[in-house]
Residue frames as qw, qx, qy, qz and C-alpha x, y, z in Angstrom:
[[0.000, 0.890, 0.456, 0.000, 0.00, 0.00, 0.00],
 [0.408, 0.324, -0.008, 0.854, 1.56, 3.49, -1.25],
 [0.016, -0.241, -0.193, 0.951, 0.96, 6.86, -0.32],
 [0.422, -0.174, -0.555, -0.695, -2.49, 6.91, -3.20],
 [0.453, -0.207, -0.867, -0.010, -3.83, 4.08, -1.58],
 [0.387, -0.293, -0.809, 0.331, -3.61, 5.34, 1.61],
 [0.128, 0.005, 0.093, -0.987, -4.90, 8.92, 1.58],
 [0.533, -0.287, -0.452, -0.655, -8.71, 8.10, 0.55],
 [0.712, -0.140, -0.688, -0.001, -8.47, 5.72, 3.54],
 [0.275, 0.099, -0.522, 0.801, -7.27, 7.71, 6.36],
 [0.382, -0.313, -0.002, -0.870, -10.32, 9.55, 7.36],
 [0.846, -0.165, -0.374, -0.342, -11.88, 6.17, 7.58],
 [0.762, 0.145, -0.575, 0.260, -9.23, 4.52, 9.51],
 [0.130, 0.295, -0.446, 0.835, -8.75, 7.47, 12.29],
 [0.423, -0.281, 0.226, -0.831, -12.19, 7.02, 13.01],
 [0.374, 0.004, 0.900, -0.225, -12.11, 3.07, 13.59],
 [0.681, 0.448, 0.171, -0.553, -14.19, 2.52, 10.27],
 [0.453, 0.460, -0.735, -0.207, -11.77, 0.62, 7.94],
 [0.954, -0.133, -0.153, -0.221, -12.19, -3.35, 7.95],
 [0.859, -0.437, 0.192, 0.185, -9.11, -5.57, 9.87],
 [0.826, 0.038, 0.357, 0.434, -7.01, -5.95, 6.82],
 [0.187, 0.880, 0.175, 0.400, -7.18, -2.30, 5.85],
 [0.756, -0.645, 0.111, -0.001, -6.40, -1.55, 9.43],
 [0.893, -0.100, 0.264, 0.350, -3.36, -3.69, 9.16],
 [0.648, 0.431, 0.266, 0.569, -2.07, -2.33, 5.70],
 [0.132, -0.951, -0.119, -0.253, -2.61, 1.39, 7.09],
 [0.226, -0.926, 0.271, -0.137, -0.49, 1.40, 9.55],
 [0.699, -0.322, 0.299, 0.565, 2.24, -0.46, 8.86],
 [0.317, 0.737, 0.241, 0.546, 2.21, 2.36, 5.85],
 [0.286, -0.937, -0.120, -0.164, 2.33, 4.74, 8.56],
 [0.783, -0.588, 0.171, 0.112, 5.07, 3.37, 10.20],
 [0.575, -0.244, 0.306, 0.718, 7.59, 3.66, 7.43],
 [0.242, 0.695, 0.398, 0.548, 5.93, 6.81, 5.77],
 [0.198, -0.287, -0.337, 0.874, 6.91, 9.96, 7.50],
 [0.208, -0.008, -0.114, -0.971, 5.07, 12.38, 5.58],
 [0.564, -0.358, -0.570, -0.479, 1.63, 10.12, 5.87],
 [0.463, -0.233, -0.609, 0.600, 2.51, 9.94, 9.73],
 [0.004, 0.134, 0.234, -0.963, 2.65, 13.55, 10.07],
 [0.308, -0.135, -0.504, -0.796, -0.23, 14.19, 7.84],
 [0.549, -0.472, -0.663, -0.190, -2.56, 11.67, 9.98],
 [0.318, -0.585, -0.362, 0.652, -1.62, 13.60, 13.60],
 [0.221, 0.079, -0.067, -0.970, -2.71, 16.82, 12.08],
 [0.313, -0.251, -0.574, -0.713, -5.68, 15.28, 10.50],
 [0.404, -0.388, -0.720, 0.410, -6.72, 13.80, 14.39],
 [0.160, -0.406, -0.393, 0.809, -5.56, 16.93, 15.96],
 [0.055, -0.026, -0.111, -0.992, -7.97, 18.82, 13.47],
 [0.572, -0.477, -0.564, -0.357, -11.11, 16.63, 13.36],
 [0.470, -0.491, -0.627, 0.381, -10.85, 17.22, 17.60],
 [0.155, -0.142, -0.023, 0.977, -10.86, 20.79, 16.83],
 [0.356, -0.082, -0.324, -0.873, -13.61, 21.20, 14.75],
 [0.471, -0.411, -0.750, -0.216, -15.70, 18.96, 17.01],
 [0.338, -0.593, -0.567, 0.462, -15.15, 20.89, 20.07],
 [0.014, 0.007, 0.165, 0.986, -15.60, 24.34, 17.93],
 [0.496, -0.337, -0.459, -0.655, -19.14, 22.95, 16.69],
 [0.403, -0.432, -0.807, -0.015, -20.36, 21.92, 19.82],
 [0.173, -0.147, -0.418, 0.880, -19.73, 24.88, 21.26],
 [0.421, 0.435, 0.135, -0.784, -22.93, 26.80, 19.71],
 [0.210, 0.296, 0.845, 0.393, -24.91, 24.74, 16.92],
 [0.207, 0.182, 0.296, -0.914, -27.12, 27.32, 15.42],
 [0.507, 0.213, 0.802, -0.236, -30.81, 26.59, 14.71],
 [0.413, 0.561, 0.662, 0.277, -32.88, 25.68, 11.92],
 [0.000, 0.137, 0.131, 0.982, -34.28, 28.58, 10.46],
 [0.251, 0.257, 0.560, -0.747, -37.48, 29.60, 11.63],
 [0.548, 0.427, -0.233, -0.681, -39.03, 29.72, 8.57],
 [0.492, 0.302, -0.781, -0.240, -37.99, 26.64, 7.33],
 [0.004, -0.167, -0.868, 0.467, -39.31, 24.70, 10.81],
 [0.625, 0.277, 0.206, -0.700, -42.86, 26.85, 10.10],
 [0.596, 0.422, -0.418, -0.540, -42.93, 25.90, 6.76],
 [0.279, 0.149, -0.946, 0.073, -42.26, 22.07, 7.66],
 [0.119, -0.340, -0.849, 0.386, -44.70, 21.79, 10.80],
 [0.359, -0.099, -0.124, -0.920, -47.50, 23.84, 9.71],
 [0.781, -0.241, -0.362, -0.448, -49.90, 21.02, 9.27],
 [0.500, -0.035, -0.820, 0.275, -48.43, 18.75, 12.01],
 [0.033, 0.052, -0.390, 0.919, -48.62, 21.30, 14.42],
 [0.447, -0.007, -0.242, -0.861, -51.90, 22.03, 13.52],
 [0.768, -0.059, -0.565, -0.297, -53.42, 18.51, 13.79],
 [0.617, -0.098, -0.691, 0.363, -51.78, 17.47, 16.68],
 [0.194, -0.040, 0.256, -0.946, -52.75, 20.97, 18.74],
 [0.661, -0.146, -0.180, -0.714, -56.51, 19.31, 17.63],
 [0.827, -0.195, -0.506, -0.150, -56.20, 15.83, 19.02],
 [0.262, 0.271, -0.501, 0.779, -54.72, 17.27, 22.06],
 [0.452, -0.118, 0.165, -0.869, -57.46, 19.57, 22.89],
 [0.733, -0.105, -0.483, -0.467, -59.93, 16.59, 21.88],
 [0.665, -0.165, -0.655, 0.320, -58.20, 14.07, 24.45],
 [0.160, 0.122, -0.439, 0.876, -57.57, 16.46, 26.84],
 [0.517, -0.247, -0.131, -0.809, -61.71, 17.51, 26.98],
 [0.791, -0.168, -0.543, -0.228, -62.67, 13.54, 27.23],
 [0.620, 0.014, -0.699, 0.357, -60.40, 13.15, 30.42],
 [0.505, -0.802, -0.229, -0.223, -61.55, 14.22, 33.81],
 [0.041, -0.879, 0.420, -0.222, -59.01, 16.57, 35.83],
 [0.760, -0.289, 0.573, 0.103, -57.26, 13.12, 37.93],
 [0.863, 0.213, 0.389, 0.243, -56.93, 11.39, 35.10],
 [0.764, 0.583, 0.006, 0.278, -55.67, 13.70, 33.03],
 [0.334, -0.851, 0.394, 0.092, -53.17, 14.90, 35.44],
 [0.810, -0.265, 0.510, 0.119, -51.73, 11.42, 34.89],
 [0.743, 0.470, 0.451, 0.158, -52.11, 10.61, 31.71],
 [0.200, 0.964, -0.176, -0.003, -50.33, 14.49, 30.69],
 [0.446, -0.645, 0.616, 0.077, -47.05, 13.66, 32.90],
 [0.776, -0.044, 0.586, 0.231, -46.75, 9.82, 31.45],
 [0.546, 0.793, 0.249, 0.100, -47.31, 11.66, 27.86],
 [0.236, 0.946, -0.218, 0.044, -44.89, 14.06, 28.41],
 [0.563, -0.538, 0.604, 0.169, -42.13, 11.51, 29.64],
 [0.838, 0.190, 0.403, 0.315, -42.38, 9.46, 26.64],
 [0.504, 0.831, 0.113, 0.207, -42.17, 12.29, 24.21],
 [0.029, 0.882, -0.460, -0.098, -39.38, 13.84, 25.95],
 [0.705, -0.216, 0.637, 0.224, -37.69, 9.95, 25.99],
 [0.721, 0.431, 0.479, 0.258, -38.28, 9.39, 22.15],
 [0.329, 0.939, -0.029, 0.093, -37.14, 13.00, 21.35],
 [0.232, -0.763, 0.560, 0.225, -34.04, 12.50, 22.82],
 [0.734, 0.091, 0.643, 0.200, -33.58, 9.01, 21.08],
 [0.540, 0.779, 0.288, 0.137, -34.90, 10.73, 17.67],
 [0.154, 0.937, -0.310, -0.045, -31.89, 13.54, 18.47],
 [0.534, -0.480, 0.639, 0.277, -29.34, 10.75, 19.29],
 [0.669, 0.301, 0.542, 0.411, -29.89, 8.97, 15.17],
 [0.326, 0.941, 0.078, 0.039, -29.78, 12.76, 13.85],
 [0.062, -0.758, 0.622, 0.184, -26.08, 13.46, 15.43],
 [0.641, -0.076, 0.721, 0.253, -24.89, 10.15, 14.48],
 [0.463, 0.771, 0.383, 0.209, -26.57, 10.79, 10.54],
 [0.143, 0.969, -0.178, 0.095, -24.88, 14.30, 10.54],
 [0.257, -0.669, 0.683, 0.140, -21.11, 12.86, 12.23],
 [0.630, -0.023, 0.694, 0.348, -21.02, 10.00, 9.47],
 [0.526, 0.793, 0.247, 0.182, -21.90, 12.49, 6.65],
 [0.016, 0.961, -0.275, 0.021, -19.24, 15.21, 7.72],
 [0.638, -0.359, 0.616, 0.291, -16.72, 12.19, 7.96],
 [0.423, 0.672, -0.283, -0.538, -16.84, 11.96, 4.35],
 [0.748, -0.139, 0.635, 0.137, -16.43, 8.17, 3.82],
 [0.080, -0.221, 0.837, 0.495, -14.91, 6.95, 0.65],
 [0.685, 0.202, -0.049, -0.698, -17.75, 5.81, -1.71],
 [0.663, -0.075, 0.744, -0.004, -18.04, 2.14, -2.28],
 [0.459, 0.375, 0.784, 0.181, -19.65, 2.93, -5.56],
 [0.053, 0.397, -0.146, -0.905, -19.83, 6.01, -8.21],
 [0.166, 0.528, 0.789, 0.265, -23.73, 6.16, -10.07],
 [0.158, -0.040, -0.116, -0.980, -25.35, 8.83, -11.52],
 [0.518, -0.178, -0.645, -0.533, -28.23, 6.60, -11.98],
 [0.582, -0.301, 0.500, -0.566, -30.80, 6.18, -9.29],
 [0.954, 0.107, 0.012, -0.279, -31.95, 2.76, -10.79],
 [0.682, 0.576, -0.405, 0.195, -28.60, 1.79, -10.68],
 [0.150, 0.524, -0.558, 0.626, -28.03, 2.20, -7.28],
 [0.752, -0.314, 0.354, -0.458, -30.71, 0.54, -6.19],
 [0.912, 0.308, -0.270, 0.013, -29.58, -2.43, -8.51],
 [0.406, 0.476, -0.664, 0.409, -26.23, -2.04, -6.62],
 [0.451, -0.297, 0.508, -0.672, -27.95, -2.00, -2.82],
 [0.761, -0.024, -0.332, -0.556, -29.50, -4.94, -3.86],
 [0.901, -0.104, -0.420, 0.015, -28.79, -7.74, -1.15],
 [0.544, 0.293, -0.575, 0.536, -26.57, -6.09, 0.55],
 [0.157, -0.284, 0.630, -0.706, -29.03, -4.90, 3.16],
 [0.260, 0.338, 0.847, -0.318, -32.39, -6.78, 5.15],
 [0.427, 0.673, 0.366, -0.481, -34.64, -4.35, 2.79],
 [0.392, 0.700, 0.518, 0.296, -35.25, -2.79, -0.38],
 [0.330, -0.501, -0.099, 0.794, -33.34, 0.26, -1.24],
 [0.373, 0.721, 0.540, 0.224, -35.60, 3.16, -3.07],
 [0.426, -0.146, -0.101, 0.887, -33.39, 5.56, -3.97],
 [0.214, 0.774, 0.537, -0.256, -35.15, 9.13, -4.14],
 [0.588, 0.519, 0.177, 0.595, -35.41, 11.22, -7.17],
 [0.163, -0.579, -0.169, 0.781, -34.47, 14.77, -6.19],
 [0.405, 0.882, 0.237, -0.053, -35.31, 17.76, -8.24],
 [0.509, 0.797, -0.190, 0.262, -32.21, 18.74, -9.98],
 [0.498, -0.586, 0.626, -0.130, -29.84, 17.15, -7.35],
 [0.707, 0.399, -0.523, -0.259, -27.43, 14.37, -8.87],
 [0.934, -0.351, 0.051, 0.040, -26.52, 11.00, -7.54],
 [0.170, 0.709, -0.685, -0.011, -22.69, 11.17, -7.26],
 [0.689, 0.138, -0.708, 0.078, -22.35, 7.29, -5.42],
 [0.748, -0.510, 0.057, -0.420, -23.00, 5.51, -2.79],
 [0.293, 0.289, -0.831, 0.375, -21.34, 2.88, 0.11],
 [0.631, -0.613, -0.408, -0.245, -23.04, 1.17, 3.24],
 [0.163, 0.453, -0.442, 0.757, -22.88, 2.64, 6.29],
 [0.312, -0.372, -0.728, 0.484, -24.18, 2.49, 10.28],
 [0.265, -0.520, 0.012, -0.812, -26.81, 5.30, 11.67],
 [0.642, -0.444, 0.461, -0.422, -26.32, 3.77, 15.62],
 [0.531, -0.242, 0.812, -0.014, -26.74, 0.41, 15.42],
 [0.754, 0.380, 0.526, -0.102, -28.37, -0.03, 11.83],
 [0.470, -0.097, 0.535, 0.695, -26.94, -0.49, 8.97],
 [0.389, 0.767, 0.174, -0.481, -28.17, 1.74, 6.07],
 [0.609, 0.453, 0.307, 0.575, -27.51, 2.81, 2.61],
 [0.459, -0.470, 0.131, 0.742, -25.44, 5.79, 2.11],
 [0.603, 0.488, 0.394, 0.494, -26.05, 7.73, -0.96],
 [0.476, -0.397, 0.093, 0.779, -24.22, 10.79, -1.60],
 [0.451, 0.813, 0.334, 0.155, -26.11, 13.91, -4.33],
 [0.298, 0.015, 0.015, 0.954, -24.21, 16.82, -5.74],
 [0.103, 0.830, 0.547, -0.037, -27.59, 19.71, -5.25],
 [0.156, 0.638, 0.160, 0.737, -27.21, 23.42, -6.94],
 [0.265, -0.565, -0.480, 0.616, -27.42, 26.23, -4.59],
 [0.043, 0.914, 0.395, -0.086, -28.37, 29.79, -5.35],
 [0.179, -0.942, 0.194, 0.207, -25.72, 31.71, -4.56],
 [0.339, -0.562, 0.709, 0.258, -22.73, 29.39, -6.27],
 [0.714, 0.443, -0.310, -0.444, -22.42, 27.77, -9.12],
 [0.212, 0.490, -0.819, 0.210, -20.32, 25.22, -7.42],
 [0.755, -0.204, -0.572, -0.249, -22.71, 22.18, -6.33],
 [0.190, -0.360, 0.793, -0.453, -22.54, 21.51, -2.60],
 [0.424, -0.032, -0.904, -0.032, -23.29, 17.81, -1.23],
 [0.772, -0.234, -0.065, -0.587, -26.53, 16.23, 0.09],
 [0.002, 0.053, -0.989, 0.138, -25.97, 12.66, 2.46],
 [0.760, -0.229, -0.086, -0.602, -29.25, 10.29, 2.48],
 [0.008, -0.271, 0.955, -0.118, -28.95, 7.71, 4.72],
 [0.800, -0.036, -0.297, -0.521, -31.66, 5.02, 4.33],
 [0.168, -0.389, 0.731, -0.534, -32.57, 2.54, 7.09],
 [0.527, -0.369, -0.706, -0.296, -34.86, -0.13, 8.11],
 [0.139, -0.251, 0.558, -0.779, -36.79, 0.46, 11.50],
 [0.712, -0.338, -0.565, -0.244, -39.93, -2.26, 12.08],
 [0.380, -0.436, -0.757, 0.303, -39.41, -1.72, 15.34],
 [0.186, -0.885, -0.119, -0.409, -40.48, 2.49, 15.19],
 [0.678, -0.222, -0.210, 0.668, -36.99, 3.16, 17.21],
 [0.167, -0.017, 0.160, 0.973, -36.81, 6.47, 15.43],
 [0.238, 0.822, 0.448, -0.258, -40.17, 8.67, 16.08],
 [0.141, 0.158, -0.392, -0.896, -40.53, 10.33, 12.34],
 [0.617, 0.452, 0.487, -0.423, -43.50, 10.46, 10.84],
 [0.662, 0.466, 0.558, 0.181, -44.73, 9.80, 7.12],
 [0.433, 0.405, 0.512, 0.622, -44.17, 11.13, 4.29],
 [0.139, -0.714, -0.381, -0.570, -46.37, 13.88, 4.50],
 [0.480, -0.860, -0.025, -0.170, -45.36, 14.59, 8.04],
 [0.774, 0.302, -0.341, 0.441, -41.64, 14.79, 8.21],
 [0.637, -0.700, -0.122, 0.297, -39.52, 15.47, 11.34],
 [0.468, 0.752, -0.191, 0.424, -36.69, 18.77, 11.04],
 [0.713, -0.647, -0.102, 0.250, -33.72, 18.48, 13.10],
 [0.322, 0.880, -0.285, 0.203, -30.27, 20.05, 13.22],
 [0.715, -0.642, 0.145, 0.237, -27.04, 19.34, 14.98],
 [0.710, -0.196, 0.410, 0.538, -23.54, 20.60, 13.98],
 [0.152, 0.489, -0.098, -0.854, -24.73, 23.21, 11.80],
 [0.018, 0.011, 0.924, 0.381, -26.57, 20.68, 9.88],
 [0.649, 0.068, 0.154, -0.742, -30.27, 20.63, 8.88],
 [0.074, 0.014, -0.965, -0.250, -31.71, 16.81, 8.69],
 [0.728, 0.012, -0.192, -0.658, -35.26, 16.13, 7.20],
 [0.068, -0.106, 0.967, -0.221, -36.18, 12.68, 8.59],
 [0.706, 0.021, 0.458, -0.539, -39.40, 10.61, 7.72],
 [0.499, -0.068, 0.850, -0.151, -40.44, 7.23, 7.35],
 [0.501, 0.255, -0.412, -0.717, -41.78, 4.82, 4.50],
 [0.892, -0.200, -0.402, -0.057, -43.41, 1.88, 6.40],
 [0.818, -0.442, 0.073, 0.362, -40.64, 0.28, 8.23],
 [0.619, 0.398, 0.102, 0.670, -37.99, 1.99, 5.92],
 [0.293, -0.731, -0.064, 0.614, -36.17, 5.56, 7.87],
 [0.642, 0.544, 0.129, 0.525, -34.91, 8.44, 5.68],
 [0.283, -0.841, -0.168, 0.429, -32.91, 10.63, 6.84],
 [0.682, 0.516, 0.187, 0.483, -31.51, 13.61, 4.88],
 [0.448, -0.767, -0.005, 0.459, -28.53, 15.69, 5.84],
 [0.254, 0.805, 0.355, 0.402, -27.90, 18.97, 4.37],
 [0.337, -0.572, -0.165, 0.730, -25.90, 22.14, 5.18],
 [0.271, 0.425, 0.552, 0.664, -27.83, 23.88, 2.66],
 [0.120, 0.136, 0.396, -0.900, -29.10, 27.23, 2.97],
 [0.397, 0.362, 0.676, -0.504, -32.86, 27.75, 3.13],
 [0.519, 0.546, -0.263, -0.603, -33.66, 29.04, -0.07],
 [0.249, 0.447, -0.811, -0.284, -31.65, 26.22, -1.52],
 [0.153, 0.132, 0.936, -0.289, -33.41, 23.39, 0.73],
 [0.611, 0.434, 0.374, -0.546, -36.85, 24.64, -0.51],
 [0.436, 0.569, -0.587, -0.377, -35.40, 24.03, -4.26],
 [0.005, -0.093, 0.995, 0.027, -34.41, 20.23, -2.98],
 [0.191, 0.276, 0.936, -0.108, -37.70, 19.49, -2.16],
 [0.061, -0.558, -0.621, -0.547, -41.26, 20.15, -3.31],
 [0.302, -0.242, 0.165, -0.907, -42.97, 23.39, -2.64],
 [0.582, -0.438, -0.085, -0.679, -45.74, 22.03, -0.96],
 [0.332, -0.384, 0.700, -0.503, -45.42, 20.61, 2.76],
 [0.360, 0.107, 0.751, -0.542, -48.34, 19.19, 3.53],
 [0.894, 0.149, 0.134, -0.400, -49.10, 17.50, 1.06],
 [0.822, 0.439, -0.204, 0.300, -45.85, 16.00, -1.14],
 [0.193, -0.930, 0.298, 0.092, -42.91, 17.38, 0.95],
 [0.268, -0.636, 0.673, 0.264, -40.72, 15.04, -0.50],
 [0.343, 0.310, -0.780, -0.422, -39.73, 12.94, -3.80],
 [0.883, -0.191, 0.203, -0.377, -41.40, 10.27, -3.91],
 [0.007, -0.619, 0.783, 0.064, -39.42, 7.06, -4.03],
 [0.931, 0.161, 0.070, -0.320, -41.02, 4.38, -6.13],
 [0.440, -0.474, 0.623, 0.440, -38.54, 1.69, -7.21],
 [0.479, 0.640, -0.291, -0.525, -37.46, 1.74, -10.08],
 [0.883, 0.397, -0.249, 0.016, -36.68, -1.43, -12.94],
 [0.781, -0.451, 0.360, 0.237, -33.90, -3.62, -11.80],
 [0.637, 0.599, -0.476, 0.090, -31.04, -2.94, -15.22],
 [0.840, 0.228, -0.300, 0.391, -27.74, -4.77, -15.46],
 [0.445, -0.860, 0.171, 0.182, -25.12, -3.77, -13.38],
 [0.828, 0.407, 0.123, 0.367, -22.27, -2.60, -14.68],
 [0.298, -0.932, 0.135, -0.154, -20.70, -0.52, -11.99],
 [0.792, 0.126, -0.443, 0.400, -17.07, -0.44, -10.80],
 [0.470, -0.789, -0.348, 0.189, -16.07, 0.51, -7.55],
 [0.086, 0.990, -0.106, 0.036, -15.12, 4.03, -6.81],
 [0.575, -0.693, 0.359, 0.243, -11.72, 2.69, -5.60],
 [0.617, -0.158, 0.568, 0.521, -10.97, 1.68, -8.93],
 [0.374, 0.844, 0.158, 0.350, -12.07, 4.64, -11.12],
 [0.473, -0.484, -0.018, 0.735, -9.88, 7.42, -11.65]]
């Protein structure tokens, strides 16, 4: 293993993500490679910088962009509130408030632990396993390699660059990586989707039509659910640009839909061997 070899790999390797025999081949590279030595203690001592910069202050969503998401949720759930709340008789609903408000705050913290995790394996920037423009291609690649069915989704004018499998906590996922336009730059800036199975409803999102907006790290992540199937999509787009990714209308479509598509041939090589 040369210097090439090992540069795509480092990122992965510092953060205990490379497989045994990678592992292995790394660092005995290290060991007789000054200048890839040196190069990996900066790259440490900066990824521990820029994690204890961003935790200092994560700022929030935009306001707008949180209205414009939870209009209708808000809205509905403010009515089956009021509705329970009428039917119960002051005792009871003392109880019944408290136990209500423990779960939600339990599941919201769960729901914020798979957002950081989703946002600190996108900003790691893993190597791609796999370079497709084609969405039907990528699902043709995902094929078997997890428990489900991977439907990739189409964006509006957002491209598939390639894709790899990855963890969000303890579940494995697909990984797919867009390039999305932005307003202000002609210079494309990257989109992570991480796709999940969840049959056991671990992660409180809601449908389609009622997605969950979270943030952590100066990230915005859109998160909701297709059956058993999680999506989460992390983004350090600005607002303008995030309304462009998705469809203009919330509450009803707020996101691509994500039918699968025809199984074609595969005829993909992995990113590690394109150049």
């Amino acid at each position: 293993m040369n210097c090439r070899d090992v540069e795509p790999l480092l990122m992965a390797y510092l953060d205990g993500e490379v497989v045994e025999a990678d592992r292995l081949e790394v660092e005995r590279h290290l060991a007789d490679c000054g200048v890839c030595a040196k190069q990996s203690e900066v790259s440490r001592h900066n990824r521990t910088l820029v994690r204890t910069l961003a935790k200092a202050g994560t700022p929030p969503a935009p306001e707008s962009l949180k209205s414009r998401v939870f209009t209708t949720v808000r809205a509905e759930q403010a009515q089956q509130r009021q509705r329970r709340f009428l039917r119960l008789s002051a005792a009871a609903a003392g109880v019944a408030l408290c136990a209500f408000i423990g779960n939600q705050q339990w599941r919201s913290f769960q729901r914020r632990l798979y957002v950081e995790d989703a946002v600190s394996r996108h900003a790691r920037q893993f190597p791609l396993e796999v370079r497709l423009p084609q969405p039907e291609a990528l699902e043709a690649w995902f094929d078997g390699k997890l428990g489900h069915r991977v439907a990739v989704p189409r964006f509006p004018n957002a491209v598939a660059e390639g894709a790899r499998v990855l963890n969000v906590r303890e579940k494995q996922a697909a990984y797919i990586r867009y390039d999305a336009p932005t307003r202000a730059s002609a210079q494309p800036r990257q989109v992570g989707l991480f796709v999940f199975g969840d049959n056991g409803n671990d992660v409180d999102v809601g449908a389609r039509a009622e997605p969950d907006l979270g943030n952590s790290n100066g990230y915005n992540v859109v998160s909701w659910r297709e059956g058993d199937i999680v999506y989460q999509l992390v983004t350090d787009l600005e607002e303008d640009d995030i309304r462009d990714l998705l469809p203009a209308n919330p509450g009803r479509a707020p996101l691509p839909t994500v039918r699968p598509a025809p199984r074609p041939a595969l005829e993909a090589q992995p990113a590690s061997f394109q150049r």
